[in-house]
C-alpha positions in Angstrom: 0.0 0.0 0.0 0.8 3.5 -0.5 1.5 4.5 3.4 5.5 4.7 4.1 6.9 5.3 7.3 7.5 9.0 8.4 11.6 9.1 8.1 10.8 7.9 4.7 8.3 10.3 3.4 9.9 12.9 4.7 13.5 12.3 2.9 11.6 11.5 -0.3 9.9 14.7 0.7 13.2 16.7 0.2 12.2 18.1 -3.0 8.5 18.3 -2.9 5.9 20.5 -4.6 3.9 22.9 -2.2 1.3 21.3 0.3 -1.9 22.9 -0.7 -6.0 22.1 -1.6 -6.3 21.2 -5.4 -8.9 20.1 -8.1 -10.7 17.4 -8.8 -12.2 17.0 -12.4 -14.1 13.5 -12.3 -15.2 12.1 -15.9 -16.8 9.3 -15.4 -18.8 7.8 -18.3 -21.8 5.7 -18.6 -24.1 6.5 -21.6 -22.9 5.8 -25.6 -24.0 6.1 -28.5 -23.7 3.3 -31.0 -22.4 -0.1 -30.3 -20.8 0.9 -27.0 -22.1 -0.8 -24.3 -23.3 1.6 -21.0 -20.8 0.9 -18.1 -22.5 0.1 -15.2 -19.8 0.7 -12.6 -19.5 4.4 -13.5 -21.7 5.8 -10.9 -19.9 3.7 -8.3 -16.0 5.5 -9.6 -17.7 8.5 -9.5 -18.5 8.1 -6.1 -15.4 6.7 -5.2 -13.0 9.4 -6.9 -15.4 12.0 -5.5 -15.5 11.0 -1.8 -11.5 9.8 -2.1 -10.5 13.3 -3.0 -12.7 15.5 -0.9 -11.3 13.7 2.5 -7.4 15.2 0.7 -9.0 18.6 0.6 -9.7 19.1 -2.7 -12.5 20.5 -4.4 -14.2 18.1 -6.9 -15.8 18.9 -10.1 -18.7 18.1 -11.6 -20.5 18.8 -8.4 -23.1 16.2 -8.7 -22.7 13.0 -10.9 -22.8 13.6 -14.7 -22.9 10.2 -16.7 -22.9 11.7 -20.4 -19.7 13.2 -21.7 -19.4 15.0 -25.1 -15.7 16.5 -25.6 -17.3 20.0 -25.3 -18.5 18.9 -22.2 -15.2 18.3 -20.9 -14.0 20.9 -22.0 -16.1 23.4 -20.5 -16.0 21.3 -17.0 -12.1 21.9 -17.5 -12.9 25.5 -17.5 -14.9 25.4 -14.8 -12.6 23.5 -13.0 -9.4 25.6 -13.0 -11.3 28.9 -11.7 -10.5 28.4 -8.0 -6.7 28.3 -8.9 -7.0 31.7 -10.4 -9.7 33.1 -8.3 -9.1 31.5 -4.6 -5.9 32.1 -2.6 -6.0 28.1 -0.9 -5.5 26.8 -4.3 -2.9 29.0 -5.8 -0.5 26.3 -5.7 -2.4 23.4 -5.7 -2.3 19.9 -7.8 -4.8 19.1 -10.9 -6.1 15.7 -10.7 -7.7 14.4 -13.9 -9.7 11.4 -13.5 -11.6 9.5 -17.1 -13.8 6.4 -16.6 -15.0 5.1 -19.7 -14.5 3.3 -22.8 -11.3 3.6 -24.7 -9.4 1.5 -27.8 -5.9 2.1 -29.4 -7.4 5.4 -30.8 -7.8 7.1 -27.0 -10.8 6.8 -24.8 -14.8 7.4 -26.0 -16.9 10.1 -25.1 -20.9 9.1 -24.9 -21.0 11.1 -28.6 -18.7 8.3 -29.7 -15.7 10.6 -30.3 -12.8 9.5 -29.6 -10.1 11.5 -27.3 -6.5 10.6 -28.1 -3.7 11.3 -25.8 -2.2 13.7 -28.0 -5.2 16.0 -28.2 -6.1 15.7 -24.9 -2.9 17.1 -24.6 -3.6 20.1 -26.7 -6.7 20.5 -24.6 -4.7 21.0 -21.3 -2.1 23.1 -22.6 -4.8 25.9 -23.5 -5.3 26.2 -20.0 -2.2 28.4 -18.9 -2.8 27.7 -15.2 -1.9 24.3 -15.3 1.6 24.5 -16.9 4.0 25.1 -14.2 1.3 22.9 -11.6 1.5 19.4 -10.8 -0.9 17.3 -12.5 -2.0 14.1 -12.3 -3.9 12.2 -14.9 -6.3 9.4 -14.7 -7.6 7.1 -17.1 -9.5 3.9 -16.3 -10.2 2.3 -20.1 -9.4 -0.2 -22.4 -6.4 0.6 -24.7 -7.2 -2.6 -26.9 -8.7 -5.9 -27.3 -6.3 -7.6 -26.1 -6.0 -9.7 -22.5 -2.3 -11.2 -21.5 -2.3 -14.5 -20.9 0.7 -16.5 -19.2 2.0 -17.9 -22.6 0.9 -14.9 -24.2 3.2 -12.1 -26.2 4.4 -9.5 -24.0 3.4 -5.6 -25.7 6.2 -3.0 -25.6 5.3 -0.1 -23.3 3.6 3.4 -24.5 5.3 6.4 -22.9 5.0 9.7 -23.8 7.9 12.2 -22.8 8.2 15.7 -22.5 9.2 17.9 -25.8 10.5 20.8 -23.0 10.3 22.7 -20.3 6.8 24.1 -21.4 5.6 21.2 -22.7 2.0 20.2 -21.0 3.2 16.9 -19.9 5.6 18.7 -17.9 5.0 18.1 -14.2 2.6 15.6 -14.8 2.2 12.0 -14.3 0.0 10.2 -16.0 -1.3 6.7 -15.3 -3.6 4.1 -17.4 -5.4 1.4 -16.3 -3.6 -1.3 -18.7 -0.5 -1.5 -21.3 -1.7 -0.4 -24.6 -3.4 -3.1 -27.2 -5.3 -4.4 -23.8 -8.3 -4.6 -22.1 -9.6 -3.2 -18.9 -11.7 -4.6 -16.3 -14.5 -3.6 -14.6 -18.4 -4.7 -12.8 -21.4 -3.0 -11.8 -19.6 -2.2 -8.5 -16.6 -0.3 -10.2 -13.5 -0.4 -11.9 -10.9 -2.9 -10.6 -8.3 0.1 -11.2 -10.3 3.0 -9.9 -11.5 1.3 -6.8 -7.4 0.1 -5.7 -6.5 3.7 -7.2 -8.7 5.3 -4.3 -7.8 2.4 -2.1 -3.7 3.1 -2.3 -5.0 7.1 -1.8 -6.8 6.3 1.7 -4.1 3.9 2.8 -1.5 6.6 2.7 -3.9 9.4 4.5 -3.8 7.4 7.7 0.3 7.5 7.6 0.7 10.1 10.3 2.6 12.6 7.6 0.3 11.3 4.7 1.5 9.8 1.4 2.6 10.9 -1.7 1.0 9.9 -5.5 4.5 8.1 -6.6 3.4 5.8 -3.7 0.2 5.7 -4.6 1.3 4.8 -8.4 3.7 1.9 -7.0 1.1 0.6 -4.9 -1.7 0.3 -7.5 0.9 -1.0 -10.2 1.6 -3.9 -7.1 -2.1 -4.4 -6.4 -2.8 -5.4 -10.3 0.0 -6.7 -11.8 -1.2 -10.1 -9.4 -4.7 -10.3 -10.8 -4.7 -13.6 -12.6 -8.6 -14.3 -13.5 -11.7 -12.4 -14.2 -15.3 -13.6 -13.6 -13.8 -17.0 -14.0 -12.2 -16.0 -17.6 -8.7 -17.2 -18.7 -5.7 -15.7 -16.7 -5.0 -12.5 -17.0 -3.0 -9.7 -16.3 -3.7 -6.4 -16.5 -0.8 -4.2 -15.4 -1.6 -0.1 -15.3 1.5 1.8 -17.0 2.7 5.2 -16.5 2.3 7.3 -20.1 4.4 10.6 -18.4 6.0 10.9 -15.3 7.6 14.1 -15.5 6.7 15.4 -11.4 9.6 17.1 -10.6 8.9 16.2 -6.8 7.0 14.6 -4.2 3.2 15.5 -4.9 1.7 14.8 -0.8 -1.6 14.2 -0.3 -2.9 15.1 3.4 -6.2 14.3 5.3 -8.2 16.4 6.1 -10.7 14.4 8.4 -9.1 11.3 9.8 -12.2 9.5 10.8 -13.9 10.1 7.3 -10.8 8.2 5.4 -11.2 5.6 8.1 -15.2 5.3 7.1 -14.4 5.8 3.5 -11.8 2.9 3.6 -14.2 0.5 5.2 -17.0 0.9 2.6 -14.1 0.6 0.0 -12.7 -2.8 1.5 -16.3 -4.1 1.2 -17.0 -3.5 -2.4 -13.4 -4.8 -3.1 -14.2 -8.1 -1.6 -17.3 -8.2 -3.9 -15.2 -7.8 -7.1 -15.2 -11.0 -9.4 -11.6 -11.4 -9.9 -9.2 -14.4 -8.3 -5.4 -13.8 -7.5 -3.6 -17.0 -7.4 -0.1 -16.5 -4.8 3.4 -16.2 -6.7 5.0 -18.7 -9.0 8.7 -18.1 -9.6 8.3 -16.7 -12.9 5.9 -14.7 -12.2 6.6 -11.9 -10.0 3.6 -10.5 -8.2 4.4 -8.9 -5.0 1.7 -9.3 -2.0 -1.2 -6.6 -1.3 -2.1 -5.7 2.0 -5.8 -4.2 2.3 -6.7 -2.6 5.6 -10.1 -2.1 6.8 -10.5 0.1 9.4 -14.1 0.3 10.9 -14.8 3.7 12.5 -17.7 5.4 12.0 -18.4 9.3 11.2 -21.4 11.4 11.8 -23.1 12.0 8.7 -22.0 15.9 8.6 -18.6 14.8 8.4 -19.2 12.6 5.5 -21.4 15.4 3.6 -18.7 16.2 1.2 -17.6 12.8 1.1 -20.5 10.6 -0.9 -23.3 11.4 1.0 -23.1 9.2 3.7 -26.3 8.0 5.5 -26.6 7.6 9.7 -25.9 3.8 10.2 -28.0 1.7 12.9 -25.2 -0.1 15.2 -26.1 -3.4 13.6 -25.4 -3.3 9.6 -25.3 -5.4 6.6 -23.0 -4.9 3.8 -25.8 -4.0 1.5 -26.3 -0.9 4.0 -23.5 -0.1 4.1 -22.7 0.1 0.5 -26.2 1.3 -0.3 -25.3 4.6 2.3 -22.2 5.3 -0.3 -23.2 4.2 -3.5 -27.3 5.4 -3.5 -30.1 3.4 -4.3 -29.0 3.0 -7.3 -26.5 -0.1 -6.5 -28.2 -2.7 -7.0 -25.7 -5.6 -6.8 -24.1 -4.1 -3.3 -22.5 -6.2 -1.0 -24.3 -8.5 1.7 -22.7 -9.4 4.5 -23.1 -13.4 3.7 -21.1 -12.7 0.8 -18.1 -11.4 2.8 -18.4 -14.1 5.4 -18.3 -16.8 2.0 -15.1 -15.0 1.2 -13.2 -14.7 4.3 -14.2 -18.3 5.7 -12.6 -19.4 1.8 -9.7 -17.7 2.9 -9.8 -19.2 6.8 -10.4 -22.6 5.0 -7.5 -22.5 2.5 -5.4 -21.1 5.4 -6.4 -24.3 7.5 -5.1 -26.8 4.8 -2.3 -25.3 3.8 -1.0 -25.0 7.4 -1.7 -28.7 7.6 -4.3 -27.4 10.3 -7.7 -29.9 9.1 -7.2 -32.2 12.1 -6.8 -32.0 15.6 -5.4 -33.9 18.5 -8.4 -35.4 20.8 -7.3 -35.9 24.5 -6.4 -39.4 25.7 -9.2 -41.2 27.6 -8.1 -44.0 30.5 -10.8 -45.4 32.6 -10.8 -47.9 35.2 -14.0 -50.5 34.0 -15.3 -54.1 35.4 -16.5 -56.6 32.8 -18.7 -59.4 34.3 -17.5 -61.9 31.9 -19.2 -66.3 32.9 -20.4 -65.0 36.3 -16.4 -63.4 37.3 -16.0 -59.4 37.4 -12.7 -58.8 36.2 -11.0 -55.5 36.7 -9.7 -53.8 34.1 -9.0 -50.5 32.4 -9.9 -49.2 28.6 -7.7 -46.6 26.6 -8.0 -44.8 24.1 -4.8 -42.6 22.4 -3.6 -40.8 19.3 -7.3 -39.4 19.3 -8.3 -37.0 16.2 -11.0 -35.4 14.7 -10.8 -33.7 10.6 -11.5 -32.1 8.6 -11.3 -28.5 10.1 -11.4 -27.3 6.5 -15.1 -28.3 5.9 -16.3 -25.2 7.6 -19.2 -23.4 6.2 -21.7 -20.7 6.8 -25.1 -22.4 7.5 -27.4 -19.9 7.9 -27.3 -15.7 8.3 -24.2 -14.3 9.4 -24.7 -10.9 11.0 -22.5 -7.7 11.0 -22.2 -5.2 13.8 -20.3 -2.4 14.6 -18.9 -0.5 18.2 -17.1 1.9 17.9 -14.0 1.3 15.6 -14.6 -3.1 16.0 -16.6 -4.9 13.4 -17.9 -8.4 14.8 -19.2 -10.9 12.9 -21.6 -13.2 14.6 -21.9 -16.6 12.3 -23.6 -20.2 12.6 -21.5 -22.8 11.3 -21.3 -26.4 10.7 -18.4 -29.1 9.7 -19.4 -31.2 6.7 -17.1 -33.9 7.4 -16.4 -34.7 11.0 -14.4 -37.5 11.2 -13.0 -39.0 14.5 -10.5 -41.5 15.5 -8.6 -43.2 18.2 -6.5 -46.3 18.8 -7.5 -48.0 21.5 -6.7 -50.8 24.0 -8.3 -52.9 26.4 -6.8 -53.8 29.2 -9.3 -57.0 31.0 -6.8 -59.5 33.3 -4.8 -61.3 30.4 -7.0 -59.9 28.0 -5.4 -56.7 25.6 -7.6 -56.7 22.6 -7.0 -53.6 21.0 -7.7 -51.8 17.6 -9.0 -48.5 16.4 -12.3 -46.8 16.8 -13.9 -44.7 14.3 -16.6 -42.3 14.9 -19.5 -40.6 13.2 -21.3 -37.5 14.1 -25.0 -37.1 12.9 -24.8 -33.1 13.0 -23.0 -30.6 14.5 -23.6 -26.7 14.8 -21.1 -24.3 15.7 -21.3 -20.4 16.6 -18.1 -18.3 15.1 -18.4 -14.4 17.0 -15.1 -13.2 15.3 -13.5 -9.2 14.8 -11.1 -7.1 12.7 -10.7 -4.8 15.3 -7.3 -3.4 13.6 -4.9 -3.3 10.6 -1.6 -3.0 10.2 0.7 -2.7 7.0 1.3 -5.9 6.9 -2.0 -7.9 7.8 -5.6 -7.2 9.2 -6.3 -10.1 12.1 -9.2 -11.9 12.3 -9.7 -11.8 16.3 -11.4 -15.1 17.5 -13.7 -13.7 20.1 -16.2 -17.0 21.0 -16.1 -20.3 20.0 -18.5 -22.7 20.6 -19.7 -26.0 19.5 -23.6 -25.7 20.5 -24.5 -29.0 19.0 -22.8 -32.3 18.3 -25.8 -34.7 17.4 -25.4 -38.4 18.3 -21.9 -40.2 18.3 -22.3 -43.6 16.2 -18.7 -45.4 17.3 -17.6 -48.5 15.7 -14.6 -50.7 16.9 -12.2 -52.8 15.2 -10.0 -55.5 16.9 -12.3 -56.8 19.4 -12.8 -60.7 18.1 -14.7 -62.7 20.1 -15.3 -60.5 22.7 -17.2 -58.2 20.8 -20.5 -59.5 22.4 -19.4 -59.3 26.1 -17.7 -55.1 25.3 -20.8 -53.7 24.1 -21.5 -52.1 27.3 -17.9 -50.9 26.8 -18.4 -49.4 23.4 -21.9 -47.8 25.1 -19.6 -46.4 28.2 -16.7 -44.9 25.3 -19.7 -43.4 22.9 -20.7 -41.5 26.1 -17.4 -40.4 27.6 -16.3 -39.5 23.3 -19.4 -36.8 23.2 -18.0 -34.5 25.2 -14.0 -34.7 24.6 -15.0 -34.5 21.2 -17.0 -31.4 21.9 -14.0 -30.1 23.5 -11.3 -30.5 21.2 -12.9 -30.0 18.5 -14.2 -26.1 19.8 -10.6 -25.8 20.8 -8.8 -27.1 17.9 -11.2 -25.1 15.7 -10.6 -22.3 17.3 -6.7 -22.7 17.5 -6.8 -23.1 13.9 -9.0 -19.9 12.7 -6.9 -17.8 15.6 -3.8 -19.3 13.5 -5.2 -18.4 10.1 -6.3 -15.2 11.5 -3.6 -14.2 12.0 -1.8 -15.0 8.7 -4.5 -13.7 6.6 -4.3 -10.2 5.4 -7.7 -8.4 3.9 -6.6 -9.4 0.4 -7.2 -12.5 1.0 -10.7 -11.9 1.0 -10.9 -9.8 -1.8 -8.8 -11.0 -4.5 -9.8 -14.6 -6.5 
């Protein structure tokens, strides 16, 4: 993520452009003429870029959502745009941040009247505006630059970069970063695009570094974030890897907060429409670099005054779902917004692949040694039955089996959530110890059903991991214990009562060990599993 720690900010900070509000011009586009399909994740980038940049200080333009864009459009929103840094002090020296959602080809990007904007004129465009020559500037452009997706074994593209002509050219101070390499594709859903949403993601990461971040971090940190997305809605691998067109910033361009506790909101709603994203990231092979991504989800809330600027943020009861939540930030309009099953699915995926790859599916049962008499012809022998190497498996059966509910106090999110083991196996070696007799064997066990209740937090994040905090445990139903013994012979008959004493006494060490080692294993996964485990594929 973006955030760096202060004695490194501040010595990349040596040269720096001023600290000061800037601009915002959003064009995110949804409406086309022609063939071109709308894009139903452009309300939600709006929202996104808008809220993301207000909690920075800057001013945003259009004011309210615009979903048609013609190039005059644009360019009178430009104009618009670039009066406060000729008209207000606080932005004298601010930055420019130009952000496009859309559709886009090898040409440039599409307006809704199906023109094209190539780079070059877009250029020409900015350069009319004598404001912006000598200020940093930082362009945006979420759209495909082709038809083409990467695959593993596919050709690798040379890179597009445009560089600066001179000192007054208009890609002077500027960087500039797309979505994808040109000749490929972009991806995107109805909750956003996969590039804008880690864009504004690295953006509010930084802000809660106690001396901010700066937009080369930011750039680094979404270029890490996408370069490991490996599948799309289930499509052929993929990768989709943003490139810089012009960086020619002459210094560190810091972004500030303005309101700590709306980035903190901001970044939670954010977290949950990432982990609702239909994309897959498969971990590192060794030809295939893809550093890790770390995605923190802070949880406190914000009154809604605080959040006015920010995407219209509703009051939330203290219980939520996800589809609230979102709902509060997105608008009615979101119609496939997140539910909090959904985000339990995902991060008991994660717990469960965390389980088997730890070699965590099974776990110990206690040793049981009881004195016992047999009556066996008309003679009570003493004796004593054992039971060892006990385990029960497999831990990584766990699923969700009815409503998992999300609530919030304070900055903790708990997740209360009934579950149940598919595949409850038991086993023990055993031996019987009656006068000369040591018959001896192993016992299997079947459960009929089992319930279990999971009350589990994020109470924090750090850079490296968020931790799932195990905060109850139990097993509130193990149905009846069917127990079969191998080994016994002949005396099968005369041990039944045996077998009947062992089903009893297995009930509740089962019960035991199999809440603790469950909830060893989860506290152990936990704590390995960083938030993007439950939002990438």
């Amino acid at each position: 993520m973006c955030a760096v720690s202060g004695p490194v900010l501040r010595r990349r900070m040596a040269g720096r452009y001023p600290v000061s509000p800037g601009v915002a011009l959003i064009i995110s586009v949804r409406d086309f003429k022609g063939t071109d399909e709308p894009r139903l994740g452009a309300r939600n980038d709006f929202m996104f870029l808008k809220s993301t940049f207000t909690v920075t200080g800057c001013r945003t333009f259009p004011a309210t959502e615009k979903l048609s864009w013609s190039q005059s459009d644009f360019v009178n929103a430009l104009k618009e745009a670039v009066t406060p840094f000729e008209e207000e002090e606080a932005f004298k020296r601010g930055p420019f941040f130009l952000c496009f959602s859309t559709h886009g080809d090898e040409k440039g990007i599409t307006l809704s009247d199906g023109e094209y904007l190539p780079l070059n004129v877009l250029r020409a465009i900015l350069a009319e505006q004598e404001t912006l020559r000598s200020r940093p500037k930082v362009i945006v452009i979420q759209a495909c630059r082709g038809k083409m997706c990467m695959t593993k074994d596919g050709p690798k593209l040379s890179s597009f970069k445009v560089t600066a002509d001179s000192a007054a050219d208009p890609w002077g101070n500027t960087m500039g970063i797309a979505s994808c390499v040109q000749t490929r594709v972009s991806y995107s859903s109805d909750l956003g695009s996969i590039f804008i949403l880690h864009f504004c993601n690295e953006i509010l990461g930084g802000l809660l570094d106690n001396d901010g971040c700066t937009i080369q971090d930011v750039k680094e940190g979404v270029v890490r974030a996408l370069t490991g997305i490996r599948k799309f809605n289930s499509q052929e691998i993929v990768y989709t890897t943003p490139e810089l067109f012009c960086d020619n910033l002459q210094g560190a361009l810091v972004l500030k907060p303005t309101n700590r506790d709306a980035v903190l909101k901001l970044r939670k709603i954010l977290t949950l429409a990432l982990s609702k994203m239909p994309w897959e990231i498969e971990r590192n092979e060794e030809d295939i670099k893809i550093p890790a991504f770390p995605l923190d989800e802070p949880t406190h809330e914000v009154t809604t005054a605080e959040m006015v600027d920010a995407g219209k943020f509703e009051e939330q009861p203290s219980t939520v779902s996800v589809l609230e939540e979102q709902s509060s930030c997105m608008g009615a309009g979101a119609n496939s917004a997140l539910d909090v099953n959904t985000f339990v699915d995902q991060l008991l995926s994660a717990a469960r692949a965390e389980i088997s790859n730890r070699g965590m599916e099974q776990v110990s049962l206690p040793d049981i040694s009881e004195k016992l008499k047999q009556k066996v012809i008309s003679i009570k022998i003493p004796g004593r039955f054992l039971a060892f190497n006990g385990w029960a498996k497999s831990l990584a059966s766990l699923h969700r089996i009815g409503d998992a509910v999300m609530s919030t106090n304070g900055d903790k999110l708990s997740l209360d959530i009934p579950l149940s083991l598919t595949d409850l196996q038991i086993r023990y070696s055993y031996r019987i110890v009656l006068g000369k007799l040591r018959p001896g064997g192993h016992l299997t066990a079947t459960v009929a059903t089992n319930t279990l209740h999971l009350r589990a937090s994020l109470p924090q994040v750090s850079d490296d991991a968020c931790a799932l905090v195990v905060d109850s445990f139990e097993l509130t139903e193990l149905g009846e214990i069917q127990v079969q013994a191998e080994g016994l012979g002949d005396l099968k008959a005369y041990l039944s009562k045996v077998l009947t004493w062992v089903t009893a006494s297995l009930h509740d060490r089962i019960s035991q060990a199999v809440r603790e080692g469950l909830k060893d294993a989860i506290v152990k996964a936990g704590l390995h599993l960083n938030c993007s485990s439950l939002i990438r594929m």
